[in-house]
C-alpha positions in Angstrom: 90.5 98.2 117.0 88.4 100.5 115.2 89.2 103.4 117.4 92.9 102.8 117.9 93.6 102.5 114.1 91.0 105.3 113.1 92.6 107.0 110.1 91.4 110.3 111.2 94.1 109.9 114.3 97.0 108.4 112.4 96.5 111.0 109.4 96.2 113.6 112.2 99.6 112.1 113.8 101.4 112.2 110.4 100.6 115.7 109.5 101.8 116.9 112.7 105.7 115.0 112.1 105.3 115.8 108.3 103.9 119.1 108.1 104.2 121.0 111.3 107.4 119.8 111.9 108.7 119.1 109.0 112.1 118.0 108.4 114.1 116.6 111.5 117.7 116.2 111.1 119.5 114.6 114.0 120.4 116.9 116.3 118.1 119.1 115.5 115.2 121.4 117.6 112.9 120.1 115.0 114.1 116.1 116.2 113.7 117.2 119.7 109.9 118.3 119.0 109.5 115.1 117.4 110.7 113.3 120.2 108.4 115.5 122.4 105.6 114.5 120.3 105.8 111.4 120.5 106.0 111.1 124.3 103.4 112.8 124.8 101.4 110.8 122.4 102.6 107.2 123.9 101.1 109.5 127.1 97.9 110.1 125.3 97.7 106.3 124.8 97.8 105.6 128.6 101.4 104.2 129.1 102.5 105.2 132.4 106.1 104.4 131.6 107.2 107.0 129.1 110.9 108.2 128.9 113.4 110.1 127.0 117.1 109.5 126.6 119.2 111.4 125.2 122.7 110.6 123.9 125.4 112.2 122.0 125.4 112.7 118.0 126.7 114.6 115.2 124.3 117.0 113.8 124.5 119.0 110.2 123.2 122.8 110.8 124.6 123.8 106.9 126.0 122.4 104.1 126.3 123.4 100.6 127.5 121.5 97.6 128.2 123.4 94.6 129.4 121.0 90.8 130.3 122.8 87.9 131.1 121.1 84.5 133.6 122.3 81.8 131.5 123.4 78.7 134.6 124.7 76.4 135.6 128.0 78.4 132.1 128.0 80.5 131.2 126.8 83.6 127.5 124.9 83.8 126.2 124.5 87.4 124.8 121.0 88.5 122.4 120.3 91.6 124.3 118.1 94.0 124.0 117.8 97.9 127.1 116.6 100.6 126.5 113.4 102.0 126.1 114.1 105.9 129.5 113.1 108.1 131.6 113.6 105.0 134.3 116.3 105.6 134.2 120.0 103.1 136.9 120.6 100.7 140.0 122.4 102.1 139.0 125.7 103.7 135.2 125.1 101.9 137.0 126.1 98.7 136.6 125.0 95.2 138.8 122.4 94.0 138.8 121.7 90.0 140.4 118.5 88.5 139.5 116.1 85.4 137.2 113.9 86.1 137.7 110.0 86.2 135.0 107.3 86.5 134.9 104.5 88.5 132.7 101.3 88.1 132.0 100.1 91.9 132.6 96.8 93.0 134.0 95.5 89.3 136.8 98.8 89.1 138.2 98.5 92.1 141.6 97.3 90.9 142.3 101.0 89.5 142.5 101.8 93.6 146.3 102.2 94.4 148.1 104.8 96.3 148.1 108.3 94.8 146.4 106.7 91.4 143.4 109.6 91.6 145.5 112.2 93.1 144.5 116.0 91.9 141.7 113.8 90.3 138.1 114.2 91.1 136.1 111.0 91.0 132.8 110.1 89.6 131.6 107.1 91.6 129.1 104.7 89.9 127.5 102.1 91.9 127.5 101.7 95.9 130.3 103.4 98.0 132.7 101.0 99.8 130.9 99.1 102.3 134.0 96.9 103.2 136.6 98.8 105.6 139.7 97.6 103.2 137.9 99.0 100.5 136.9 102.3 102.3 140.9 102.4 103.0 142.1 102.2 99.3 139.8 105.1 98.4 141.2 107.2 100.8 144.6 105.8 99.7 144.2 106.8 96.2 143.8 110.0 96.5 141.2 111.9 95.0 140.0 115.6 95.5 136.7 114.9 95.9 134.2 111.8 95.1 131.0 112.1 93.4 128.9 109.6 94.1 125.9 108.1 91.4 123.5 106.0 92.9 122.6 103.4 90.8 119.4 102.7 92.8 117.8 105.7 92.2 118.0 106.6 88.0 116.1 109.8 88.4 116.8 113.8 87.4 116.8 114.7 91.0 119.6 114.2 93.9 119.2 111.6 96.9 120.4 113.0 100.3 122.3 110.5 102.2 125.4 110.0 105.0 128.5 107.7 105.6 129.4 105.9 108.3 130.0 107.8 111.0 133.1 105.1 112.8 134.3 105.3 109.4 134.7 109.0 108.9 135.8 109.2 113.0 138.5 106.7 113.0 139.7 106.0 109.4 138.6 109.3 107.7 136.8 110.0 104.9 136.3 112.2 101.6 135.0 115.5 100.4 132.1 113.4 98.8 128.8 114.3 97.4 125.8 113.3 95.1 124.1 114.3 91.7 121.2 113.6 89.9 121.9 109.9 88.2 120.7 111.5 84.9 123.4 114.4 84.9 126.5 111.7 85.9 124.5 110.3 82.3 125.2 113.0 80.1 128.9 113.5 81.7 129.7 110.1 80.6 127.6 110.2 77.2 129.4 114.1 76.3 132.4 113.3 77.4 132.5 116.0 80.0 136.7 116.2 81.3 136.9 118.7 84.1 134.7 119.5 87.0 135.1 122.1 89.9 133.6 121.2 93.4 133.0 123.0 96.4 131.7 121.5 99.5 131.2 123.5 103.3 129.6 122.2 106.1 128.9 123.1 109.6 128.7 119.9 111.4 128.8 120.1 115.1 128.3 118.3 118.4 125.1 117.5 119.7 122.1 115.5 121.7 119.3 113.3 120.4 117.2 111.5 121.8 115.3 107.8 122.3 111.8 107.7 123.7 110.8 104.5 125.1 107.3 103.6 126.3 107.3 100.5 128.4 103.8 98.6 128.4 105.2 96.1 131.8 103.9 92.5 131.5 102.7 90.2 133.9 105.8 87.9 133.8 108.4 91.3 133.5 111.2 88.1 133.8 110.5 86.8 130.4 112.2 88.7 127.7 110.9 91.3 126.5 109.0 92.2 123.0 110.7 95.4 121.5 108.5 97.6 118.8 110.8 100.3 117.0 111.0 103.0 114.5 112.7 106.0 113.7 112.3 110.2 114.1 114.7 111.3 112.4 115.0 112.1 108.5 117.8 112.7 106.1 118.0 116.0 105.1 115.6 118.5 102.5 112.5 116.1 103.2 110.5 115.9 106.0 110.5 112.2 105.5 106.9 111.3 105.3 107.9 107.4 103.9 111.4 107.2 105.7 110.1 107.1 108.9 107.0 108.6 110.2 105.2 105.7 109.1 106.9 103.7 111.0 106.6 106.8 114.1 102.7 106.5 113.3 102.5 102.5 113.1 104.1 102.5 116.5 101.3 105.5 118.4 98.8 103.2 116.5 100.1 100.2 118.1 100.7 102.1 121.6 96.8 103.2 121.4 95.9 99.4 121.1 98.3 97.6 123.5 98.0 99.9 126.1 94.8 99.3 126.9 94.2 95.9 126.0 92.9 93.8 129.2 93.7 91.5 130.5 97.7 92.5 130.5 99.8 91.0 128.3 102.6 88.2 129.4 105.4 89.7 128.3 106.1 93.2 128.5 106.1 95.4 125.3 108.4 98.4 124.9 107.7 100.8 122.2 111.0 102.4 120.9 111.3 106.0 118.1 115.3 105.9 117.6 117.0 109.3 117.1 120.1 109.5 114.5 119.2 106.5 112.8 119.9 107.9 108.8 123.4 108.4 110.7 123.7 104.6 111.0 121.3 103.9 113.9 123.1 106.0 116.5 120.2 106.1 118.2 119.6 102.3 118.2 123.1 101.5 119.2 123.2 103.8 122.1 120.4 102.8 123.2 121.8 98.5 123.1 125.2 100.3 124.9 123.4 102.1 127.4 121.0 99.0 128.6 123.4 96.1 128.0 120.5 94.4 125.9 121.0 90.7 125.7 118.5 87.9 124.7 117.4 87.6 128.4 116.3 90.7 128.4 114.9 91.1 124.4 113.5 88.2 123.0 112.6 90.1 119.2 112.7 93.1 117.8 110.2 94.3 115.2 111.0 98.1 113.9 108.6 99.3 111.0 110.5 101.7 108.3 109.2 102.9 105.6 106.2 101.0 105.3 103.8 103.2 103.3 104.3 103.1 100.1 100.9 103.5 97.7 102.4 100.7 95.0 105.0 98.1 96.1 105.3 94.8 97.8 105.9 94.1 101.5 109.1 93.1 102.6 109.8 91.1 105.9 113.7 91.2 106.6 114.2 88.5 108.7 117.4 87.9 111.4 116.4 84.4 113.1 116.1 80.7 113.0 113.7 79.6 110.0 111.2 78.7 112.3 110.8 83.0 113.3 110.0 83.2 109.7 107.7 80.4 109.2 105.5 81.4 112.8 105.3 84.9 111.0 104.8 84.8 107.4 101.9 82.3 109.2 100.3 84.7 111.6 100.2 87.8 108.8 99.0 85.7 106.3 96.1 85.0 109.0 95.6 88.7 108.6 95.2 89.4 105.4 99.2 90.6 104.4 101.8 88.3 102.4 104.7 89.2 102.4 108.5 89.2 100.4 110.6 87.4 103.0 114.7 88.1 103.1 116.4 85.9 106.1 119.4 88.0 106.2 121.2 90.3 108.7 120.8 93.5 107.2 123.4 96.5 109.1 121.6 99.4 107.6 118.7 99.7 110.2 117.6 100.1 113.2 117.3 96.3 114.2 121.0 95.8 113.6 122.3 96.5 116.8 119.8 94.3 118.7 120.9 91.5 116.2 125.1 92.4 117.6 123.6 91.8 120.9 122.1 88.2 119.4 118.7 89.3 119.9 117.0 88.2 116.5 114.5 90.8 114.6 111.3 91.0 112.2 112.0 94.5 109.7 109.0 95.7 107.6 109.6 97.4 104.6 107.3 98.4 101.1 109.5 98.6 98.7 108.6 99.7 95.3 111.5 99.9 93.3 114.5 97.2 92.6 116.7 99.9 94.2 114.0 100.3 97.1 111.7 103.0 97.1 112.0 105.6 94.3 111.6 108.6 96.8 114.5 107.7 98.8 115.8 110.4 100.7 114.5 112.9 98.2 112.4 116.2 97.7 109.3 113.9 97.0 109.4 111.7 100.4 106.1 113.6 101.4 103.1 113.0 102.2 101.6 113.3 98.7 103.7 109.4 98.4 102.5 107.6 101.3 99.3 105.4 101.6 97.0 105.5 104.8 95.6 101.9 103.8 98.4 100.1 103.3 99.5 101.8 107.0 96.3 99.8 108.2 96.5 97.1 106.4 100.0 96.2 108.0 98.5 97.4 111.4 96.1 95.0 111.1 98.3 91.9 110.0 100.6 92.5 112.5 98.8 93.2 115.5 97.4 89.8 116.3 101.4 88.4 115.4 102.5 91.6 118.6 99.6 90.1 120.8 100.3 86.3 120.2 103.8 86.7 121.3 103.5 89.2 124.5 101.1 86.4 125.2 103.4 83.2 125.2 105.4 82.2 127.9 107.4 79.9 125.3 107.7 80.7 121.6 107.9 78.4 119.4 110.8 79.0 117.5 115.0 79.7 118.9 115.1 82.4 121.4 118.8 83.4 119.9 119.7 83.9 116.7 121.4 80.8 115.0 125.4 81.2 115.5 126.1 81.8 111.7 124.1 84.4 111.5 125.3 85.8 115.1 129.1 85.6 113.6 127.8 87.7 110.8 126.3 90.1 113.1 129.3 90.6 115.0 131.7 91.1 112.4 129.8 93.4 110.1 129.1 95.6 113.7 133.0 94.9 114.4 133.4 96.3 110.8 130.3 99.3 110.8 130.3 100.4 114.2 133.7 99.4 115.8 
């Protein structure tokens, strides 16, 4: 155990995705060396069974955001960054329009067709996550939406994406972010106009799943899936959000793939490509091998887990029995957790849990919003913890081993039906 979580060899392992590499947008050559690394590390670990596949994604090669605000007869420039999928103003030209605010969910009503035409809209709170919703935004109009986190108070700007099915089959708006604390003193000065201008070169491309498959004894039983994620939003090289998670799974891959006697149950290591896309990566991946319960009995995908100061959280998708065998086994090892029992669509889990296969996500948050660094400049490596890597490591290891050793487990194979309704009609709703 010693060996296999030295912190010399995971440090060494997050350095080399952080800092050698260093951002990895999907698409990308930097996400294909990624990819390459970690195959050759799950190699490295001993597992025979290493493979890559690739599927097809959208990929950003250049974007630029520009936001001015009205000052009298001046023009003051405002940091702001496109949210990835989202279209560029007409011809990547600047559009200029007064500037209307909207209160998200509570506003809503103000949504009718053509009410923010020639209007450009500053969006407070979370973007539509309800298809009708989605539609009356597009319906009303607007040049261009602006889009203000309330998660993240902060002077910088986030990077983040909409949903791809969204902008493919219903379309979607010039829309863009600023810092929280600007969209602050707009509101608090009274600032009217704003000009925007948003180009991007988004364009067809491949990424890639690597899957490591550690084969058990009984290869019949369903299987035990261990995930995480490669890619990273863009301007970060995503230290937090996810090469902890890439590094808890090599950790994990060093210590299972040599353990002897072999395990019952086989374990297959998964890094997801395209996931801060909505878990392209994931879903291709379900699509590609038909995934059922018979052949994946749980999922447990590790993202962002490394935060210095914050609290544990342990998403659950299951019968309350999968939550009481875990919080159990962890606390054995030294790590309470936060539990949520809900089906959460914004990870990498999610498209196991449309398939009914129920899931364990680790997270350390440390903010109410989440984690304070979210998809920003400071997701390095300067705002990740080693120890709490290993402490999690070592929690969850013995929970990996107990049930890759179990013929039966001893809580509901499939998810219970409420939650697998949910499941299917937020991926219905999500993913098409």
């Amino acid at each position: 155990m010693k060996k296999t979580f030295d912190p010399a060899i995971i440090w060494s392992d997050w350095r080399m995705l952080c800092e050698t590499i260093g951002e990895r947008r999907a698409g990308t050559t930097e996400e294909a060396h990624a990819a390459g690394f970690i195959a050759h590390r799950f190699r490295d670990a001993g597992i025979e069974n290493v493979g890559v596949e690739l599927f097809p994604c959208l990929s950003l090669r250049a974007a630029k955001a520009e936001v001015h605000e009205r000052r009298g007869r001046a023009w003051r420039r405002v940091d702001a960054r496109p949210l990835v999928g989202a279209p560029a103003t007409p011809g990547g030209r600047a559009v200029t329009g007064p500037l209307v605010w909207l209160e998200m969910p509570e506003g809503a009503r103000i949504l009718r067709p053509g009410s923010l035409r020639g209007k450009i809209l500053a969006l407070f709170g979370p973007l539509p996550t309800s298809l009708p919703l989605h539609r009356k935004l597009l319906a009303a109009a607007p040049l261009a939406v602006i889009h203000v986190d309330d998660r993240l108070p902060f002077a910088w700007v986030k990077n983040d994406g909409v949903y791809p099915y969204w902008a493919r089959e219903h379309g979607m708006l010039p829309t863009l972010t600023v810092p929280y604390l600007e969209a602050w003193r707009w509101r608090r000065d009274g600032v009217r106009e704003i000009k925007v201008r948003v180009a991007v070169d988004l364009r067809e491309a491949a990424s890639q799943n690597v899957v490591a498959e550690i084969t058990g004894t009984a290869p019949d039983l369903p299987a035990v899936v261990l995930s995480a994620h490669h890619d990273t939003q863009c301007n970060n090289p995503g230290a937090d959000d996810n090469a902890s998670g890439v590094v808890c799974l090599l950790a994990l891959a060093r210590t299972l793939a040599t353990a002897r006697p072999r395990r019952r149950r086989t374990i297959r290591l998964i890094s997801f490509g395209t996931e801060e896309q909505l878990s392209v990566g994931s879903a291709a991946y379900v699509r590609r091998h038909r995934v059922t319960p018979r052949d994946v009995g749980l999922v447990i995908n590790f993202d962002s887990v490394s935060s210095p100061l914050g609290h544990v959280a342990l998403s659950v998708a299951g019968a309350p029995a999968l939550a009481r065998f875990s919080t159990g086994k962890l606390a054995a090892g030294g790590l309470d957790v936060a539990v949520q029992p809900e089906i959460i669509p914004f990870s990498d889990q999610f498209p196991f849990n449309r398939a009914g296969v129920p899931s364990l996500w680790f997270m350390r948050g440390n903010f109410p919003g989440g984690r304070w660094q979210h998809h920003s400049v400071h997701d390095t490596l300067e705002n990740v913890s080693l120890a709490e890597v290993q402490r999690l490591l070592r929690a969850v290891h013995p929970l990996i081993v107990d049930l890759a050793g179990r013929r039966a487990w001893p809580f509901a194979v499939q998810m219970p039906a409420e939650l697998q309704a949910q499941a299917r009609r937020l991926g219905r709703e999500l993913y098409g």
